[in-house]
Gaussian input, Z-matrix of N, CA and C with variables (Angstrom, degrees):
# hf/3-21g

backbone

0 1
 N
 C     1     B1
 C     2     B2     1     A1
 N     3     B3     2     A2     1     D1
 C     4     B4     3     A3     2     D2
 C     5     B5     4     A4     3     D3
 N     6     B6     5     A5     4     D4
 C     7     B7     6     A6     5     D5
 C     8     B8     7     A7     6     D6
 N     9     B9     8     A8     7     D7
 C    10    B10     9     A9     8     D8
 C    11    B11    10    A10     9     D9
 N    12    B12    11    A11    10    D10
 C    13    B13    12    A12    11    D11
 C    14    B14    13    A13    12    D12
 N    15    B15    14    A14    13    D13
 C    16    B16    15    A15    14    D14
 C    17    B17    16    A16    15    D15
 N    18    B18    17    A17    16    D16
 C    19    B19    18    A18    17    D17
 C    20    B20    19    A19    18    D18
 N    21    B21    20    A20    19    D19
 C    22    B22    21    A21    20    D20
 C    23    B23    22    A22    21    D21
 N    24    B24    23    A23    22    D22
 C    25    B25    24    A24    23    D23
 C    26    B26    25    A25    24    D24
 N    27    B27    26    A26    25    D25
 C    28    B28    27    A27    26    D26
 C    29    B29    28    A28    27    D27
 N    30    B30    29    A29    28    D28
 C    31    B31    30    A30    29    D29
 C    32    B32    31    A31    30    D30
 N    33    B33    32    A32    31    D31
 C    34    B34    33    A33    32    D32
 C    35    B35    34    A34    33    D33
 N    36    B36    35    A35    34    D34
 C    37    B37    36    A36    35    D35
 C    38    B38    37    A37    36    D36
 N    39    B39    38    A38    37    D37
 C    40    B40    39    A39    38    D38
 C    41    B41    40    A40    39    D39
 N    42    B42    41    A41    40    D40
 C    43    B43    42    A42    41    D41
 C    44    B44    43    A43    42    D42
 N    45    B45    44    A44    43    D43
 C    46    B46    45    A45    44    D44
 C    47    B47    46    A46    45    D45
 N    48    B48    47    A47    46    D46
 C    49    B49    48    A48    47    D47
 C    50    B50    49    A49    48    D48
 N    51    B51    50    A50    49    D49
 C    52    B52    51    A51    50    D50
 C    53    B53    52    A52    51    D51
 N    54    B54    53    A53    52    D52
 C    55    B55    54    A54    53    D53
 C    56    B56    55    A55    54    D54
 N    57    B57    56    A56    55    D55
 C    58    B58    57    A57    56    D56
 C    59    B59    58    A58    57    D57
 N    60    B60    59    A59    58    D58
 C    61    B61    60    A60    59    D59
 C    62    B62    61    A61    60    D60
 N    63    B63    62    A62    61    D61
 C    64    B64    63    A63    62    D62
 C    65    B65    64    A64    63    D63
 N    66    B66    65    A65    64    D64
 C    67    B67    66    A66    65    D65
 C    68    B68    67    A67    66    D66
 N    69    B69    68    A68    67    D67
 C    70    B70    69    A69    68    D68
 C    71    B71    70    A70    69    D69
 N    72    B72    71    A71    70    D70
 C    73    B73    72    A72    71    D71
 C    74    B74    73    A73    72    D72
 N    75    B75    74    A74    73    D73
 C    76    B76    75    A75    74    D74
 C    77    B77    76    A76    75    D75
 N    78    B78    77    A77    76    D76
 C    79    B79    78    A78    77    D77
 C    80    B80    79    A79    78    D78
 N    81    B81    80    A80    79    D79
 C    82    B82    81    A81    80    D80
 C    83    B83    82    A82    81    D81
 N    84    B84    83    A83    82    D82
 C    85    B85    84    A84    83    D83
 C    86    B86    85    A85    84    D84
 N    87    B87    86    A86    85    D85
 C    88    B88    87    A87    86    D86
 C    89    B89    88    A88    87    D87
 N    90    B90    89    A89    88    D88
 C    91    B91    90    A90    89    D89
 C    92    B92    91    A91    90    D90
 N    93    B93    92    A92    91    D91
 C    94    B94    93    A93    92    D92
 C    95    B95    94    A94    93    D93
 N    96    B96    95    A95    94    D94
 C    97    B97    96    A96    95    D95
 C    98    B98    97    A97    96    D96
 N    99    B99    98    A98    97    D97
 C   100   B100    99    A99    98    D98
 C   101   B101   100   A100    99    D99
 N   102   B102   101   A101   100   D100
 C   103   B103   102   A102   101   D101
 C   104   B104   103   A103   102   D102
 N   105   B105   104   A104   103   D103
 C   106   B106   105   A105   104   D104
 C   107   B107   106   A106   105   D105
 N   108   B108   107   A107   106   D106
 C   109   B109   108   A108   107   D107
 C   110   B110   109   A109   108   D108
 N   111   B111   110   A110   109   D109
 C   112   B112   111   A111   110   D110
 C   113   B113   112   A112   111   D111
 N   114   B114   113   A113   112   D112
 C   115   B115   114   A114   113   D113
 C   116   B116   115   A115   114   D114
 N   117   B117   116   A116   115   D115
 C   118   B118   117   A117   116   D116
 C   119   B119   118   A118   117   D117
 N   120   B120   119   A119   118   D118
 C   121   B121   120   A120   119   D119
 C   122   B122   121   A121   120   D120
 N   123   B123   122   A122   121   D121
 C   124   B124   123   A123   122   D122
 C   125   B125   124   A124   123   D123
 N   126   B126   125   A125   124   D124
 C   127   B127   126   A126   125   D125
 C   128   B128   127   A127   126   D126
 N   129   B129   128   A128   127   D127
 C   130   B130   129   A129   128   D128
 C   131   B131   130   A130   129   D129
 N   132   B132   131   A131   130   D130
 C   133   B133   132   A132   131   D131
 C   134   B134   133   A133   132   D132
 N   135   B135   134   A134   133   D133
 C   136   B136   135   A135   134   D134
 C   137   B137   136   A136   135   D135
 N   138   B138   137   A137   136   D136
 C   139   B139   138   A138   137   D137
 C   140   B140   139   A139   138   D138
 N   141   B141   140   A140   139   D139
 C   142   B142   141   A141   140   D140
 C   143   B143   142   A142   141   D141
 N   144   B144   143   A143   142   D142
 C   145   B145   144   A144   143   D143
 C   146   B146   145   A145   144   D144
 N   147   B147   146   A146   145   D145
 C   148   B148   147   A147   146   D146
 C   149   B149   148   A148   147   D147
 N   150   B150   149   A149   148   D148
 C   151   B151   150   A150   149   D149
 C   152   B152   151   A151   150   D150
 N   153   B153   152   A152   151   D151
 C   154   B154   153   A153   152   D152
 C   155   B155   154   A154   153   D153
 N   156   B156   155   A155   154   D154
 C   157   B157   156   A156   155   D155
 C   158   B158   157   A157   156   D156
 N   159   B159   158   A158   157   D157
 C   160   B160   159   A159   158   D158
 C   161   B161   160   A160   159   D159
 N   162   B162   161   A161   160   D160
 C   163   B163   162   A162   161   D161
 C   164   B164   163   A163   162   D162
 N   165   B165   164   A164   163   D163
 C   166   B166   165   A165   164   D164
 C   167   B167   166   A166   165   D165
 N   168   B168   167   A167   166   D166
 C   169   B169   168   A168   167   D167
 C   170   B170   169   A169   168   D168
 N   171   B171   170   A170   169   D169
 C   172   B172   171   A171   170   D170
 C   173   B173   172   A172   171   D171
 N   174   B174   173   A173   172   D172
 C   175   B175   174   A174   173   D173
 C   176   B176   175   A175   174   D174
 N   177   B177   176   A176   175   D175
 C   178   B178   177   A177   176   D176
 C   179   B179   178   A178   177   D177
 N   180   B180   179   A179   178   D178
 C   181   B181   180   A180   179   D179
 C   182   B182   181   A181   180   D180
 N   183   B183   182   A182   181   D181
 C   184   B184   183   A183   182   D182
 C   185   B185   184   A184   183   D183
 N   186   B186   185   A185   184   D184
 C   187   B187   186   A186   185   D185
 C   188   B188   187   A187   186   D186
 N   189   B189   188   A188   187   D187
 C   190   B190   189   A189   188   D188
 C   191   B191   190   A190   189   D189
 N   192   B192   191   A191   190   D190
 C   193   B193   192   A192   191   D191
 C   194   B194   193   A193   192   D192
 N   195   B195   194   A194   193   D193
 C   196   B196   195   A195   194   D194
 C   197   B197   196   A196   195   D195
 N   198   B198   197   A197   196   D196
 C   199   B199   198   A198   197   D197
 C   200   B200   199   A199   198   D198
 N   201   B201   200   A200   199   D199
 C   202   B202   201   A201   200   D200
 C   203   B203   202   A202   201   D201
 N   204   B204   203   A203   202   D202
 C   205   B205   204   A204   203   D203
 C   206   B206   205   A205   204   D204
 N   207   B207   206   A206   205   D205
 C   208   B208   207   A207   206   D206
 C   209   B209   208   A208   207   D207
 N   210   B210   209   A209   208   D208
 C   211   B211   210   A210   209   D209
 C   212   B212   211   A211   210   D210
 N   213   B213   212   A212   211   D211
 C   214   B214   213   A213   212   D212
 C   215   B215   214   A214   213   D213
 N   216   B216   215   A215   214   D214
 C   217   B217   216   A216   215   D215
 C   218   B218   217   A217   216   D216
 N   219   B219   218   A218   217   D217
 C   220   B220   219   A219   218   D218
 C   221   B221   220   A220   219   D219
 N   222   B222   221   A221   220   D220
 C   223   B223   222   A222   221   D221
 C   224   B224   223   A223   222   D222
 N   225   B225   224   A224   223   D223
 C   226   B226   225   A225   224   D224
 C   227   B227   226   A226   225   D225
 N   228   B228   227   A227   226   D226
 C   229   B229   228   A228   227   D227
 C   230   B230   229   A229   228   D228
 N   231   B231   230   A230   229   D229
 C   232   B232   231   A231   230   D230
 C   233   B233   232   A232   231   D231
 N   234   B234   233   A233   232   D232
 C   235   B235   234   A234   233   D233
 C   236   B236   235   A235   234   D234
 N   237   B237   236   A236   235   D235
 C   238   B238   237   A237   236   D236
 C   239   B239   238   A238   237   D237
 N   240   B240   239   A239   238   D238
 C   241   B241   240   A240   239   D239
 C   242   B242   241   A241   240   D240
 N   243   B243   242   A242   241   D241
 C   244   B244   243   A243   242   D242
 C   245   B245   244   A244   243   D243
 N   246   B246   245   A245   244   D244
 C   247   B247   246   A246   245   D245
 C   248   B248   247   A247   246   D246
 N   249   B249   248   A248   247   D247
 C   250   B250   249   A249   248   D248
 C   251   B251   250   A250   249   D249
 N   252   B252   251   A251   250   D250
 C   253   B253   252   A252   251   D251
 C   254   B254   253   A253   252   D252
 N   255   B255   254   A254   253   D253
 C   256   B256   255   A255   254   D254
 C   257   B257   256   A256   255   D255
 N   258   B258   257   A257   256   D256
 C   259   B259   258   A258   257   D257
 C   260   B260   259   A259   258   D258
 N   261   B261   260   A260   259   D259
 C   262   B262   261   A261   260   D260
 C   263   B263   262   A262   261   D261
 N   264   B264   263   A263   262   D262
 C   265   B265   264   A264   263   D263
 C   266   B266   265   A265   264   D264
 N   267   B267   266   A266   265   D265
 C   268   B268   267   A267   266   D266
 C   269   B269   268   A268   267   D267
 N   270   B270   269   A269   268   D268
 C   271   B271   270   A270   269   D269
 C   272   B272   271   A271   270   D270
 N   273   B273   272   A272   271   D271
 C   274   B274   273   A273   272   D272
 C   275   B275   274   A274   273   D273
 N   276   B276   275   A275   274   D274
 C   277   B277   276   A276   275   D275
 C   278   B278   277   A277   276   D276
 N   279   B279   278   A278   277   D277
 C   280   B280   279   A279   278   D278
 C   281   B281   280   A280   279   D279
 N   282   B282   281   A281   280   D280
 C   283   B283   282   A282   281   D281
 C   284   B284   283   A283   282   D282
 N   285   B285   284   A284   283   D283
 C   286   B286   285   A285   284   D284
 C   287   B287   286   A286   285   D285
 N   288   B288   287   A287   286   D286
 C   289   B289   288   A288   287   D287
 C   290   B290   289   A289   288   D288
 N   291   B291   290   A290   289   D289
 C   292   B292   291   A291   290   D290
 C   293   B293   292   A292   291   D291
 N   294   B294   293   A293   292   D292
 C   295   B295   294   A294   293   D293
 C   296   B296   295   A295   294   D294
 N   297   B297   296   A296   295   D295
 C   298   B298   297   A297   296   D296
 C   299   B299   298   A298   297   D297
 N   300   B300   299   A299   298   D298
 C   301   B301   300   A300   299   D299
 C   302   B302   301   A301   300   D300

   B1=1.4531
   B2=1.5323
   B3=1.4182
   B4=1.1983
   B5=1.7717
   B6=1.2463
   B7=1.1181
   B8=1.3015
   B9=1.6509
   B10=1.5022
   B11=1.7073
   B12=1.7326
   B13=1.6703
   B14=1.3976
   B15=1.1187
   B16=2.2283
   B17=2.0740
   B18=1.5338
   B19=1.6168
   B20=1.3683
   B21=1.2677
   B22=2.1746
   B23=1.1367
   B24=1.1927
   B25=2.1200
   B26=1.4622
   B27=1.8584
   B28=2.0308
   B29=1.1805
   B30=1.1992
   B31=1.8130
   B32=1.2570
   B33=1.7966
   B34=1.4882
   B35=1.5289
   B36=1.2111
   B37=1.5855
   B38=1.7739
   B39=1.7664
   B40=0.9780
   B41=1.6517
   B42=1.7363
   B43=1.4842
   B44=1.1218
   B45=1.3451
   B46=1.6619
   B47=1.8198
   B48=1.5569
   B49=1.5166
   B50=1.5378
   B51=1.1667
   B52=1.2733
   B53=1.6877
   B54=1.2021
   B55=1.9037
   B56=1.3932
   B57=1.4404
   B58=1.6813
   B59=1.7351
   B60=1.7465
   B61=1.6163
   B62=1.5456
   B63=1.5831
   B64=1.0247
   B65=1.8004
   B66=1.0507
   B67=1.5333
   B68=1.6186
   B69=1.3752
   B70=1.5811
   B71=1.6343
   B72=1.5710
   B73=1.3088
   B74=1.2921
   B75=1.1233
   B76=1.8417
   B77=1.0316
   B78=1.5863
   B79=1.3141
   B80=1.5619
   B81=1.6719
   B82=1.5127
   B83=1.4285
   B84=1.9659
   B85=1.6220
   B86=1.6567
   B87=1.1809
   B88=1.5970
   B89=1.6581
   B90=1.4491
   B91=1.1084
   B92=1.6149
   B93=1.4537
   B94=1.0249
   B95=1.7631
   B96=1.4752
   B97=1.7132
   B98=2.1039
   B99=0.9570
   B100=1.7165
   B101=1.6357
   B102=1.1172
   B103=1.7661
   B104=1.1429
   B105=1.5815
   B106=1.1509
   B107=1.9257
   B108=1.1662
   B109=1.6583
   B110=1.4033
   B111=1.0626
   B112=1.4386
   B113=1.9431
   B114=1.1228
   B115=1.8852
   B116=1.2998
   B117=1.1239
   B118=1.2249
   B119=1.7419
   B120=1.7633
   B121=1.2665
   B122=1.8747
   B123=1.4904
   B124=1.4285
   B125=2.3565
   B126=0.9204
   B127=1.2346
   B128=1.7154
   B129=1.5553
   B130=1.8961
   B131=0.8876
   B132=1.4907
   B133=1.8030
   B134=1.6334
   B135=1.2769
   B136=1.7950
   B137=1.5902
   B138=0.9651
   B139=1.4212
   B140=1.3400
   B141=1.2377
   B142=1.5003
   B143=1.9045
   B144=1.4105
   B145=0.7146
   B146=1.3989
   B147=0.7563
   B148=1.8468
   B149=1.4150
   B150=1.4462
   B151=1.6397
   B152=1.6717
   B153=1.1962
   B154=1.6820
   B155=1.5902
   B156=1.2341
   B157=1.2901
   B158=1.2866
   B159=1.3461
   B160=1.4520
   B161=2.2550
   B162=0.6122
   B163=1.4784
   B164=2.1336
   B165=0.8997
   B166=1.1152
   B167=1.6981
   B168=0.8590
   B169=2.0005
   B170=1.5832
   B171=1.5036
   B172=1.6225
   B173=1.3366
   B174=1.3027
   B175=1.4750
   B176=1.6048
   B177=1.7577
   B178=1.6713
   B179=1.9167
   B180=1.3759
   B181=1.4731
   B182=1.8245
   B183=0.9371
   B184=1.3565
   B185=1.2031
   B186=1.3061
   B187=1.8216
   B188=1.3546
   B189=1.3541
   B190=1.5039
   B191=0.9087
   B192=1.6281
   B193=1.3730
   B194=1.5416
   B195=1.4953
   B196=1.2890
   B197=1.4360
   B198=1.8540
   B199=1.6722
   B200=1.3411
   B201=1.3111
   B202=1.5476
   B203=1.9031
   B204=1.3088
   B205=1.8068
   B206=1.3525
   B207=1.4273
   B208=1.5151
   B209=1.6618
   B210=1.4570
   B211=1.4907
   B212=1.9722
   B213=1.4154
   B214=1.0248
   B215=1.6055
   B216=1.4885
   B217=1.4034
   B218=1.7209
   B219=0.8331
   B220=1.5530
   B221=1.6874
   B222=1.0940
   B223=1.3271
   B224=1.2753
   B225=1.4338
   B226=1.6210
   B227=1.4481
   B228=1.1891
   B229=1.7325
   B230=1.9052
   B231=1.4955
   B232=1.8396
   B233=1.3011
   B234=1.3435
   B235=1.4843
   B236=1.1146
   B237=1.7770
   B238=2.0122
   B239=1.9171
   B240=1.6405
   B241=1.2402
   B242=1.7968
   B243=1.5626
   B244=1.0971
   B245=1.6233
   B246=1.6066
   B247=1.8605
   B248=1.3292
   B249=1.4637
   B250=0.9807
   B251=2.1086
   B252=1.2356
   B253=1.7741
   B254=1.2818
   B255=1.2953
   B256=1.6746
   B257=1.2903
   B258=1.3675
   B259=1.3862
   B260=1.9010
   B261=1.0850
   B262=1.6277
   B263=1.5586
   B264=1.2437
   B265=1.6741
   B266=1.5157
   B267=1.5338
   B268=1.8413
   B269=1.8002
   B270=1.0587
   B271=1.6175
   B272=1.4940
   B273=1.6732
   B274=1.2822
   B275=1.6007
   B276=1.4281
   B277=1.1920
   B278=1.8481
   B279=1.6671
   B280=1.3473
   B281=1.6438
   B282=1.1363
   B283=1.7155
   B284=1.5892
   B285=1.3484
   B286=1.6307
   B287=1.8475
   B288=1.5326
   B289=1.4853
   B290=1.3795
   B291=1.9348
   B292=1.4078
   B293=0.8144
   B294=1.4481
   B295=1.3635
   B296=1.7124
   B297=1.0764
   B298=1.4557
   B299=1.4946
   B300=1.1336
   B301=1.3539
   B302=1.2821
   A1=107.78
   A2=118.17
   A3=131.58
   A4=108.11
   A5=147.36
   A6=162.90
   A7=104.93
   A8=121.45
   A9=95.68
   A10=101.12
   A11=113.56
   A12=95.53
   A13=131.18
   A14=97.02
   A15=92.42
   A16=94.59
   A17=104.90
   A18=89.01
   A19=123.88
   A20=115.75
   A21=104.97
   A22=86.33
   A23=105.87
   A24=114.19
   A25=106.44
   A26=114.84
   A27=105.59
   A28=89.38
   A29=153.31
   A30=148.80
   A31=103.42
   A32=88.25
   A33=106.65
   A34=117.42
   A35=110.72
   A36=115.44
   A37=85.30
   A38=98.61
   A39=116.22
   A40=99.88
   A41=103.78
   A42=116.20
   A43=112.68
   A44=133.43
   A45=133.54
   A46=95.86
   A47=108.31
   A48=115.81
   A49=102.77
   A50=146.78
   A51=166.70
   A52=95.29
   A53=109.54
   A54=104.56
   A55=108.70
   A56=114.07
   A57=136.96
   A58=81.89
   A59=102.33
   A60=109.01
   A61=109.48
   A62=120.05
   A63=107.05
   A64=115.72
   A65=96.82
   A66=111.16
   A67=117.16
   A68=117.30
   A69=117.16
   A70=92.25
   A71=154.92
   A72=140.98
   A73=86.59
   A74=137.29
   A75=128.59
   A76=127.88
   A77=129.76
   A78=147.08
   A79=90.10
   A80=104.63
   A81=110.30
   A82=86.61
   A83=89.03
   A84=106.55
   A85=133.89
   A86=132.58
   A87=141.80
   A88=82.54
   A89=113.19
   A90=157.87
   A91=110.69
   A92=103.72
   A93=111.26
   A94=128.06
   A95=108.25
   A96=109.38
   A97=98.40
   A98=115.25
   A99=94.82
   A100=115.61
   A101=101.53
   A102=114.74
   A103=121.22
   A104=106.91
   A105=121.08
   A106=106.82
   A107=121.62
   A108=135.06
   A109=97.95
   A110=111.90
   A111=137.50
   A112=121.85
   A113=86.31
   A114=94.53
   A115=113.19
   A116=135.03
   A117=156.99
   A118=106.80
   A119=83.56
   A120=113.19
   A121=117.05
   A122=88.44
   A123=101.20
   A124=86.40
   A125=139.02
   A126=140.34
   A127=85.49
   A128=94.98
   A129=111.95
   A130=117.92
   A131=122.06
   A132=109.22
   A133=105.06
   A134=100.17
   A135=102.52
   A136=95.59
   A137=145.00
   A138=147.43
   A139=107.71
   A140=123.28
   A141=104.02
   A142=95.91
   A143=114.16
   A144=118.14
   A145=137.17
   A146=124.68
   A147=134.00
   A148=97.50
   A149=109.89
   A150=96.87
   A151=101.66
   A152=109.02
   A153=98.77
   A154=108.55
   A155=126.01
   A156=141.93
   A157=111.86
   A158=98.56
   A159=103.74
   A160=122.02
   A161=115.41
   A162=122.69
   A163=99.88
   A164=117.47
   A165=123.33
   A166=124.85
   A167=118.87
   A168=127.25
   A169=85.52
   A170=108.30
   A171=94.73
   A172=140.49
   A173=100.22
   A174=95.98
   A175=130.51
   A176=93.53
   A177=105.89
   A178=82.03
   A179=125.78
   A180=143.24
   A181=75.18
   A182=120.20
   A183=141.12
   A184=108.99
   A185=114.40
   A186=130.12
   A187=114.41
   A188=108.83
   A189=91.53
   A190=87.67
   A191=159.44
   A192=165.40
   A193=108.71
   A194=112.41
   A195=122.67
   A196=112.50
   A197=120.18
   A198=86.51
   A199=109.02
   A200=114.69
   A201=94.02
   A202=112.34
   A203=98.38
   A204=100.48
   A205=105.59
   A206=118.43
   A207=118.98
   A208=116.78
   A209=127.61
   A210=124.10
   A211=115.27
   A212=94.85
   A213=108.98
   A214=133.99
   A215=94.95
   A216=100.75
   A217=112.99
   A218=123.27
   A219=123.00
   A220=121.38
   A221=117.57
   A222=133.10
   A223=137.14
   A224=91.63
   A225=123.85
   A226=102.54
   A227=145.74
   A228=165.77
   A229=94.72
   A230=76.03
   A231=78.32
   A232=137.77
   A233=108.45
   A234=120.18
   A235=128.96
   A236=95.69
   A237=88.34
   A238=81.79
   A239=118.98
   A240=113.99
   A241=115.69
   A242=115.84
   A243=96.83
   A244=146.70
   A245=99.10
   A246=123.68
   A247=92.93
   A248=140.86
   A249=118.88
   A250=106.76
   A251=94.50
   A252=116.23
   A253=99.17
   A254=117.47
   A255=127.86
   A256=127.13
   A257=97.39
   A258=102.84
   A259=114.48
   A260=108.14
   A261=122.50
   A262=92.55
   A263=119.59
   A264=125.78
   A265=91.84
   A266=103.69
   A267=115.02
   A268=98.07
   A269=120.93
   A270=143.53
   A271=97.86
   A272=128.72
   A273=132.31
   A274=108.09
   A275=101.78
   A276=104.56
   A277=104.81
   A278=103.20
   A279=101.33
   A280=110.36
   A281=107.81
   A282=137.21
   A283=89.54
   A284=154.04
   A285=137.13
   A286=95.43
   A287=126.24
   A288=118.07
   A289=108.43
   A290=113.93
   A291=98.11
   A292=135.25
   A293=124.05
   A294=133.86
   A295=121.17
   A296=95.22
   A297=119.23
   A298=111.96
   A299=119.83
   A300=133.57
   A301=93.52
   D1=129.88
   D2=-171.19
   D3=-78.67
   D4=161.03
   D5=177.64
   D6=-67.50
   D7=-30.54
   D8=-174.15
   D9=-108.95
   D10=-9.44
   D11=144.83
   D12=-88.36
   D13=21.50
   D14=165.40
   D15=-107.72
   D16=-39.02
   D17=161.80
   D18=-64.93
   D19=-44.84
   D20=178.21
   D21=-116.62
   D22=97.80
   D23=165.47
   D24=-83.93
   D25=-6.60
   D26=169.05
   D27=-118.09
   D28=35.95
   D29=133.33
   D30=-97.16
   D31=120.33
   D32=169.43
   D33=-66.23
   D34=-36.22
   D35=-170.98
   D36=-172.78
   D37=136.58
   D38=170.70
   D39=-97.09
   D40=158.72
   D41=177.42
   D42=-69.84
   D43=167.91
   D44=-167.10
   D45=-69.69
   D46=-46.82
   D47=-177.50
   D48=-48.50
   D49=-75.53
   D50=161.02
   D51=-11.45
   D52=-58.75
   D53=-175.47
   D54=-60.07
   D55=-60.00
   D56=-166.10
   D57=-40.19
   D58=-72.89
   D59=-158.89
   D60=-41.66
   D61=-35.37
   D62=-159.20
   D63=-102.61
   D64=-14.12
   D65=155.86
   D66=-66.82
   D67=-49.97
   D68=178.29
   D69=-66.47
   D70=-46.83
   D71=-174.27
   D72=-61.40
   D73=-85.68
   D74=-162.11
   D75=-57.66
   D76=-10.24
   D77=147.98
   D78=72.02
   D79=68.15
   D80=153.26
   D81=-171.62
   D82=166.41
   D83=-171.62
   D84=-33.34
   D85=-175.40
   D86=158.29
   D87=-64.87
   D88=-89.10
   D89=-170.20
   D90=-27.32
   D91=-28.45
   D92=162.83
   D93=-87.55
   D94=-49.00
   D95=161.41
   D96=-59.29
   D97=-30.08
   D98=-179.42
   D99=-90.52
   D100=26.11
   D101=173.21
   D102=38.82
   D103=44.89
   D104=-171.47
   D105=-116.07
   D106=7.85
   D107=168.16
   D108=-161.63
   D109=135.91
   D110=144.47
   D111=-41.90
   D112=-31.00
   D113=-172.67
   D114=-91.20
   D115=95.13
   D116=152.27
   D117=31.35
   D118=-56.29
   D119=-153.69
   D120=-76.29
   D121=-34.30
   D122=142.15
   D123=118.34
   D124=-132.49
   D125=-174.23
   D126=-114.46
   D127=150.02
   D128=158.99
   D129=-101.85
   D130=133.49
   D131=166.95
   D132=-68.60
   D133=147.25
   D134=168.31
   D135=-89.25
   D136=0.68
   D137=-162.45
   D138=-145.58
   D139=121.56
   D140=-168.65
   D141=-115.70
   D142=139.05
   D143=-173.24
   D144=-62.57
   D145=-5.40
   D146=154.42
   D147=-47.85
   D148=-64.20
   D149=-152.26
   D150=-75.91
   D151=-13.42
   D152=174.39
   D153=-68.17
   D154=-42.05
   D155=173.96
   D156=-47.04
   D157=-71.57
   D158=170.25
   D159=-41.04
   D160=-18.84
   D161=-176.86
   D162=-94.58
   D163=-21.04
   D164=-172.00
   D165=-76.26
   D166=136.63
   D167=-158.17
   D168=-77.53
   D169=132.11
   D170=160.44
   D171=-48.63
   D172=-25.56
   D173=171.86
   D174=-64.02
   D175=-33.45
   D176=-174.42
   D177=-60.36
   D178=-56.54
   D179=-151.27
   D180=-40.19
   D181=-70.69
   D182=-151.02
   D183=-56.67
   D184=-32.81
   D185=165.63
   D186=-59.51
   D187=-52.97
   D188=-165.47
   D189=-108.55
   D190=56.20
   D191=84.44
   D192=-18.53
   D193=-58.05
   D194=-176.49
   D195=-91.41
   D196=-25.08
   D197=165.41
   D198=-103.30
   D199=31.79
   D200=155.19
   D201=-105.68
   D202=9.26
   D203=176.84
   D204=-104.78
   D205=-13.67
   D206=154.68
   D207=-84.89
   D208=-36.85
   D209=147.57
   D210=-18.06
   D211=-70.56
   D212=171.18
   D213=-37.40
   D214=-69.68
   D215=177.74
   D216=-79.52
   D217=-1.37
   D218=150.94
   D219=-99.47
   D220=18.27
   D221=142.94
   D222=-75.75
   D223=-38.59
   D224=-169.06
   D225=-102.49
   D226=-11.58
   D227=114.35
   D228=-15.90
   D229=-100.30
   D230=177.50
   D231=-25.34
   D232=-41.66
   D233=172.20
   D234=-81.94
   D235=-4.97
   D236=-170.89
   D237=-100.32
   D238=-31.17
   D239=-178.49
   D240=-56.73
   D241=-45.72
   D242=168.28
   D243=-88.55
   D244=14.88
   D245=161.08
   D246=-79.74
   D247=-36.92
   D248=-154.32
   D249=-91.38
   D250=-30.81
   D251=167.89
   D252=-46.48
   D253=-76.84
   D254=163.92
   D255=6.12
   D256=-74.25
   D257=-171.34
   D258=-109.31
   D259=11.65
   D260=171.11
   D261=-77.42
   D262=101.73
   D263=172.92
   D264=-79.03
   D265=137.37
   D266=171.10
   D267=-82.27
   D268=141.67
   D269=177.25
   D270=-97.53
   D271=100.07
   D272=154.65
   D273=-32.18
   D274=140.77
   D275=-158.36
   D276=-84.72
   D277=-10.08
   D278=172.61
   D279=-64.41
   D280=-46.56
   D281=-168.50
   D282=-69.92
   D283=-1.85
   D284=163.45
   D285=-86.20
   D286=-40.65
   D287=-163.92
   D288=-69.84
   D289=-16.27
   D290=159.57
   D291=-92.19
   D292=-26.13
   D293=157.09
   D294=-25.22
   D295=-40.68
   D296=-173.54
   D297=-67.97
   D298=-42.91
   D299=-150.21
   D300=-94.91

C-alpha cells in the first residue's frame, strides 16, 4: 500500500493536479507519494531534457508539440467524462414507473 492510499483510503485515484499539489506541499516526488522510488527526490534524468530537445529537427519539435496537446486534451476528455459519471445519479428502476405515473 502506497502512502497516498493509507492518506485517501476513500480516493480511488487522485487527479494528476491533486498529486503535483501535494508533492510540491511535502516537497518530494509524484513518484515518490506513488511508491514508486524510495528517494524523496523522486528519479534523475541522466540526460536532461533540453539537450535532447535541443538535437531535434523542427519538425520532430513540431510532432511532439502536437501529441502532447492531444495527450492533453484527452486527459481533459476523461476528466470532464468522469465529473460528468459523478454526478449523473442512476434512478432505481422501481422509482422511473413512478415517476412516470
Amino acid at each position: 500500500m502506497n502512502f497516498l492510499s493509507r492518506l485517501f483510503p476513500y480516493l480511488k485515484s487522485p487527479t494528476l493536479a491533486t498529486l503535483v499539489s501535494l508533492a510540491n506541499v511535502l516537497n518530494v516526488s509524484c513518484d515518490y507519494l506513488l511508491g514508486r522510488t524510495d528517494d524523496k527526490r523522486g528519479a534523475r534524468n541522466i540526460v536532461s531534457e533540453d539537450s535532447v530537445i535541443a538535437h531535434l529537427s523542427r519538425r520532430d519539435k513540431q510532432i511532439l508539440i502536437h501529441v502532447a496537446k492531444g495527450l492533453l486534451a484527452a486527459a481533459d476528455q476523461k476528466q470532464e467524462v468522469m465529473k460528468n459519471s459523478r454526478s449523473n445519479k442512476q434512478v432505481p428502476m422501481g422509482q422511473q414507473k413512478l415517476d412516470q405515473a
